[in-house]
TIVEXBA-31922 format. One record per residue (C-alpha): residue number from 1; x, y, z; residue in three letters. Coordinates in nm, 3 decimals. Layout:
+------+---------+---------+---------+------+
| resi |      c1 |      c2 |      c3 | resn |
+------+---------+---------+---------+------+
|  NUM |       X |       Y |       Z |  ala |
...
+------+---------+---------+---------+------+
***
This chain:
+------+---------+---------+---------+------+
| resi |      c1 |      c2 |      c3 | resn |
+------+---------+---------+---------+------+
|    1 |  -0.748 |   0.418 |  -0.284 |  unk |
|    2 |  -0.785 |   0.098 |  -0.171 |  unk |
|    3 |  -0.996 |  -0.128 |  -0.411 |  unk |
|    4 |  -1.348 |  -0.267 |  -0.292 |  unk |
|    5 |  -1.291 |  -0.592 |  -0.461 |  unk |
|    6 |  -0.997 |  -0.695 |  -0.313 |  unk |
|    7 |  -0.788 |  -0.528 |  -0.025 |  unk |
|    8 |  -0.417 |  -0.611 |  -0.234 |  unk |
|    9 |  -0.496 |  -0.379 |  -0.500 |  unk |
|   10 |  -0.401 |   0.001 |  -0.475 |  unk |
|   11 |  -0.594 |   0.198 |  -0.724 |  unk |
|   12 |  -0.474 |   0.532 |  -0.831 |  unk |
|   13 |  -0.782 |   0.749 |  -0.908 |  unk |
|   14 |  -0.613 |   1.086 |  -0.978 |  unk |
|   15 |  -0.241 |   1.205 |  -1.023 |  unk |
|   16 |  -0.086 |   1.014 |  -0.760 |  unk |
|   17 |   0.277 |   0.949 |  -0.763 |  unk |
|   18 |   0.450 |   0.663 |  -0.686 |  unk |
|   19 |   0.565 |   0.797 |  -0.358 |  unk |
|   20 |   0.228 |   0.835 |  -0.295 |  unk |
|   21 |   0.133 |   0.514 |  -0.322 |  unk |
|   22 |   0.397 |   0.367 |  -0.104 |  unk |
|   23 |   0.251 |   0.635 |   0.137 |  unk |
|   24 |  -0.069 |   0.400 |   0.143 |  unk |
|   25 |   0.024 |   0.071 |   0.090 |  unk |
|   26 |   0.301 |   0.163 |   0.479 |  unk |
|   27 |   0.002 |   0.279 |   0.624 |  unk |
|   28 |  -0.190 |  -0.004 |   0.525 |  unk |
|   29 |   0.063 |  -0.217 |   0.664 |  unk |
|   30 |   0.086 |  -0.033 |   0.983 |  unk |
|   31 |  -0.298 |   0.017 |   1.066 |  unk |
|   32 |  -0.320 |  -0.386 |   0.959 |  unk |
|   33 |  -0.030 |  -0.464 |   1.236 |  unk |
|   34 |  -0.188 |  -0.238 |   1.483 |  unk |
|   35 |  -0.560 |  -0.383 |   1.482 |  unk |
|   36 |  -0.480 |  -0.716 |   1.414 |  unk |
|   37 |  -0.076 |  -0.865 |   1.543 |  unk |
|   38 |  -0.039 |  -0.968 |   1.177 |  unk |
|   39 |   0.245 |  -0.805 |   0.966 |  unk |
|   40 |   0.176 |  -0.790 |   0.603 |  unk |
|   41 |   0.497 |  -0.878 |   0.358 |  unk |
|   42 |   0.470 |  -0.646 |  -0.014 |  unk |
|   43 |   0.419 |  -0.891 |  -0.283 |  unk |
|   44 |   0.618 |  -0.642 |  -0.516 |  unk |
|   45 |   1.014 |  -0.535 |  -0.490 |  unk |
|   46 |   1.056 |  -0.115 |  -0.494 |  unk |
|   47 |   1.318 |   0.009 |  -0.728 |  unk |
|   48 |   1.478 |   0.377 |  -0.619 |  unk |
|   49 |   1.579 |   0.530 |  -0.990 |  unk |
|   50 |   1.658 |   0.870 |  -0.882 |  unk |
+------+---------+---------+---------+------+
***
């Protein structure tokens, strides 16, 4: 979920993986984009370990 204190913290408040997550935080950046024109840049670098 997104946290109610501050909108750049993803909380995970079950067994969600990490692919999850990256699930929310794209969609997050998408519906952002979409309503507002402004396109929001990940403060965090993804590492594929497969």
């Amino acid at each position: 979920m997104i946290s109610e204190k501050h909108a750049n913290f993803i909380i995970n408040t079950g067994d969600a993986k990490s692919k999850d997550v990256l699930y929310l935080i794209e969609l997050i950046r998408k519906k952002v984009y979409h309503y507002s024109g402004i396109k929001l840049i990940r403060e965090i670098i993804v590492i594929d370990r497969r």
